[in-house]
C-alpha positions as CSV (number, residue, x, y, z in Angstrom):
1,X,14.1,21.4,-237.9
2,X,15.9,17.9,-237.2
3,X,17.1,18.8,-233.6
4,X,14.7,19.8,-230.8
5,X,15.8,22.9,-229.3
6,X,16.7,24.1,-225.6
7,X,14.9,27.0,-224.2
8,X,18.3,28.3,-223.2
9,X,21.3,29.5,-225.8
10,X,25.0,29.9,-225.6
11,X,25.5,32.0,-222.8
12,X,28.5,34.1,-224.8
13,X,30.8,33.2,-227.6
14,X,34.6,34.7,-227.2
15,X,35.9,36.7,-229.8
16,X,37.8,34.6,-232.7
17,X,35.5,31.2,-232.3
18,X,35.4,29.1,-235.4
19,X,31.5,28.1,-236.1
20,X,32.9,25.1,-236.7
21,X,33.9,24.2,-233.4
22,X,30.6,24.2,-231.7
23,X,28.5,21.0,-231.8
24,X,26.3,21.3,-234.3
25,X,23.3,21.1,-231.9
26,X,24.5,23.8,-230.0
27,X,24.6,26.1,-233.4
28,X,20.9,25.2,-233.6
29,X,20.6,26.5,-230.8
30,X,22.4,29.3,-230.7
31,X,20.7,30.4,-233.7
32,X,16.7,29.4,-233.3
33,X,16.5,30.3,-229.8
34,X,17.9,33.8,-229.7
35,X,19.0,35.0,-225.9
36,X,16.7,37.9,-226.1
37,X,14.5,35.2,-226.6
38,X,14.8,32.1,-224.7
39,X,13.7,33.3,-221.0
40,X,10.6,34.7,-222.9
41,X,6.8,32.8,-222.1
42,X,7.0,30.7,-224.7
43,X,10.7,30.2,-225.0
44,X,12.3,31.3,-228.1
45,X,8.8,32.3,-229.8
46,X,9.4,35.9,-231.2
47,X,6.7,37.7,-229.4
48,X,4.1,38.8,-232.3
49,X,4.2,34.7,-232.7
50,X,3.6,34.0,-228.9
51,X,0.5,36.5,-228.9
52,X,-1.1,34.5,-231.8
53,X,-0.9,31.6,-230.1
54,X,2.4,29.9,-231.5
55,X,3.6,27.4,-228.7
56,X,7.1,26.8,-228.6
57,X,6.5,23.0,-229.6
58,X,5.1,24.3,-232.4
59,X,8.0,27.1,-232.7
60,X,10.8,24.5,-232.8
61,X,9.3,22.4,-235.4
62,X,9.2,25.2,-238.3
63,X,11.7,24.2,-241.0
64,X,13.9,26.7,-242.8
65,X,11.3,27.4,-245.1
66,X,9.0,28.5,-242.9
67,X,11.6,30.5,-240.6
68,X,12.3,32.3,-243.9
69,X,8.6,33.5,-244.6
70,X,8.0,35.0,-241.5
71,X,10.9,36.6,-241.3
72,X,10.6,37.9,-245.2
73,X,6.7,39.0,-244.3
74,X,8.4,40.8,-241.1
75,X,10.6,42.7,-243.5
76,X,8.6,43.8,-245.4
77,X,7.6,46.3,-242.9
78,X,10.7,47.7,-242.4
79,X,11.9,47.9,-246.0
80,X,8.5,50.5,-246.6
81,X,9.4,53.0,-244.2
82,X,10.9,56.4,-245.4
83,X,12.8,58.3,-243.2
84,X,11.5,61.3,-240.9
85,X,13.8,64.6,-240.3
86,X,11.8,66.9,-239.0
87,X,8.6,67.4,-241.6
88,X,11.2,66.3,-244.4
89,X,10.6,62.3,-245.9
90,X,13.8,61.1,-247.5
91,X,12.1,58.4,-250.0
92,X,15.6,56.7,-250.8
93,X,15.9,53.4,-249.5
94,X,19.3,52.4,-250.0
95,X,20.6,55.2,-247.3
96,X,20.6,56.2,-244.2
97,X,20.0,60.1,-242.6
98,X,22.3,61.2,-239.9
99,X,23.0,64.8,-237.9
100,X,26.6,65.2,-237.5
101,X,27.8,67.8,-235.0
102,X,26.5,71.0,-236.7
103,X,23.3,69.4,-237.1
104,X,23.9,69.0,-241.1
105,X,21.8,66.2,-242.9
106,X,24.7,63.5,-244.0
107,X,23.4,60.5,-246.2
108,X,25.1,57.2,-245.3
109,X,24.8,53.8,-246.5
110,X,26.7,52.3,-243.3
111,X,25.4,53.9,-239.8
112,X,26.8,50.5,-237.7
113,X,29.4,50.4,-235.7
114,X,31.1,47.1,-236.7
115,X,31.9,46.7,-240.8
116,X,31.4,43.6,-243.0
117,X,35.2,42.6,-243.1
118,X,35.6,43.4,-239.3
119,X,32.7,41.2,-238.5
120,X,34.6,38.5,-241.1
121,X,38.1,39.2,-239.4
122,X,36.2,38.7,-235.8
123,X,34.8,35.1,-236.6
124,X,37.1,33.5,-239.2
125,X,34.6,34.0,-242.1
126,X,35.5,34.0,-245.5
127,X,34.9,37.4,-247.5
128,X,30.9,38.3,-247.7
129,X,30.2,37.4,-251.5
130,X,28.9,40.0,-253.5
131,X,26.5,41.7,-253.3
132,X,26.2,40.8,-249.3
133,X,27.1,41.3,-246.2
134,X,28.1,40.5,-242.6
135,X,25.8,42.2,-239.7
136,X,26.4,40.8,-235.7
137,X,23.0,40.5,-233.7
138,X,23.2,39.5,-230.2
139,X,26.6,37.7,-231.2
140,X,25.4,35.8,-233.8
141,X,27.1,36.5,-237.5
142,X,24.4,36.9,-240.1
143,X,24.7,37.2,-244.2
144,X,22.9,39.4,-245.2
145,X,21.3,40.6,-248.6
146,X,21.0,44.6,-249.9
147,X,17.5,44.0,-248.6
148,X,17.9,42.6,-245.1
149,X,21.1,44.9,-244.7
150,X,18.4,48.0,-245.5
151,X,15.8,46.0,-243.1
152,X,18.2,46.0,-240.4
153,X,19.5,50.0,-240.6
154,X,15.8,50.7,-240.7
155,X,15.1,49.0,-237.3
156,X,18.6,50.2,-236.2
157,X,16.9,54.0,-237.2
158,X,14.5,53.1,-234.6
159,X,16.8,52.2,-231.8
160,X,17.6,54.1,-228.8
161,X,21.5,53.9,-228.2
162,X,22.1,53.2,-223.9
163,X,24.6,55.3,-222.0
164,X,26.9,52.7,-220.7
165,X,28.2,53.1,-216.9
166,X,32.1,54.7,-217.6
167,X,34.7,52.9,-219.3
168,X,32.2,49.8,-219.9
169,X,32.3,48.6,-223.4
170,X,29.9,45.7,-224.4
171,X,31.9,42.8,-226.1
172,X,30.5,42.6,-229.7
173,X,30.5,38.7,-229.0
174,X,28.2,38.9,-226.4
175,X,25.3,36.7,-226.6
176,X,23.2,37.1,-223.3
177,X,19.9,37.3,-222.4
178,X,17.7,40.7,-221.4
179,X,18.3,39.5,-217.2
180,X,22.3,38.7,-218.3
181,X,22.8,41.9,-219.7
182,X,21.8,43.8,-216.8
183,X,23.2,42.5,-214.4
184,X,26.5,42.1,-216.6
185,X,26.8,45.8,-217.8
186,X,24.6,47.3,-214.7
187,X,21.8,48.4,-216.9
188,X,18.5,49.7,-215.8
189,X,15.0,47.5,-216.3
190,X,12.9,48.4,-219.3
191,X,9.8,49.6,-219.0
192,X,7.1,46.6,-220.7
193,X,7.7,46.4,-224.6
194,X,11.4,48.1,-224.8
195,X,14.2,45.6,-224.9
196,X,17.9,45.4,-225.1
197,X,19.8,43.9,-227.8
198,X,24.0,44.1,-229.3
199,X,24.2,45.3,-233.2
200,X,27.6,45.0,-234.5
201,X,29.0,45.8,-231.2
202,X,26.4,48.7,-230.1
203,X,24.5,48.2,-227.3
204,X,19.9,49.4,-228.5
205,X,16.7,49.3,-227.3
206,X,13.9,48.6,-229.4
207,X,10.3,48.4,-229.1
208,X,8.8,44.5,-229.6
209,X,8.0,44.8,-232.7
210,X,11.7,46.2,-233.9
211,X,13.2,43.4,-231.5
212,X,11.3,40.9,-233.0
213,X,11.8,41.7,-236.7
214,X,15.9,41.8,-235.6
215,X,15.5,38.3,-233.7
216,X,14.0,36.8,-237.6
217,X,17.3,38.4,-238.8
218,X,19.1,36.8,-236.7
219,X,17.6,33.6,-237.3
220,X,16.8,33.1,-241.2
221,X,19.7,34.7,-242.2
222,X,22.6,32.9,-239.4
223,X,25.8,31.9,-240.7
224,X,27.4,28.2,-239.2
């Protein structure tokens, strides 16, 4: 990585922001030091990392190479789970199980909130090519292959969605840390290992190991 990075991110992009705009050391940043990151001890060291003894000196000087095997051998994980309803797997990895209101099984491919061409429309991007597309973590646009994309709805299976205080909606844009998101949307503290993050515009908790996997997305797969 040819710039060292900050311990602290881009408090919040607005809605329509060109990549291009921000200094290109702030896009480092932005992407390598997630918010739901950077107030962590280490700064910005995913927490599996931190409790192997990964310092974030050592954090900061990974190169994209290196970013991108963690985050693949973090994958993997997620990519092996089947999906639980009741005693029933559902082996298929390329969808996703919901309940709709009478409590029928529905099969899915796309659960999130936010689409691919949304995401594109919100940030100026050009069409995702094929075979790929746009996700929003913590306000950061990522590209995405048919793997990461599965990746990411598996960890989003294991979220917990947050009942917002009335007629608060979280900006999909937002890019703030676990303290900022509190005291912005008037959320409650988490108990040790939950934390809050934004996917494509829906406000989750997830357990470290979920949060950490979705902070690797966020940063091997980042769009400038």
């Amino acid at each position: 990585m040819s710039v060292l990075l900050g311990a602290v991110p881009l408090a919040l992009l607005g809605s329509q922001i060109a990549f291009a705009d921000v200094p290109e050391d702030k896009r480092l940043t932005y992407r390598n030091c997630p918010p739901g990151l950077a107030k962590m001890d280490p700064p910005c060291v995913p927490p599996g990392l931190a409790k192997k003894g990964v310092t974030y000196e050592e954090w900061v000087a990974y190169d994209d190479k290196q970013l991108d095997a963690i985050y693949l051998d973090q994958r993997t994980e997620f990519l092996d789970r089947d999906i639980v309803i009741g005693d029933e797997r559902v082996p298929d990895r390329n969808v996703v199980v919901e309940e709709d209101a009478n409590r029928d099984v529905v099969l899915n491919d796309d659960t999130l909130l936010l689409s691919s061409g949304q995401i594109a429309s919100l940030y100026d991007l050009r069409p995702a090519p094929a075979g790929k597309r746009y996700a929003l973590i913590d306000g950061q646009p990522v590209l995405l292959t048919q793997e990461d994309y599965t990746s990411l709805l598996r960890i989003n299976e294991l979220a917990r969605v947050e009942n917002l205080p009335d007629g608060v909606r979280i900006a999909p844009t937002a890019a703030l840390t676990q303290n900022e998101l509190r005291q912005t949307y008037k959320l409650p503290q988490l108990e040790t290992g939950n934390n809050y993050a934004v996917v494509n515009g829906e406000l989750v908790t997830l357990q470290d190991s979920a949060f950490e996997t979705l902070q690797l997305i966020r940063i091997a797969r980042a769009i400038f």
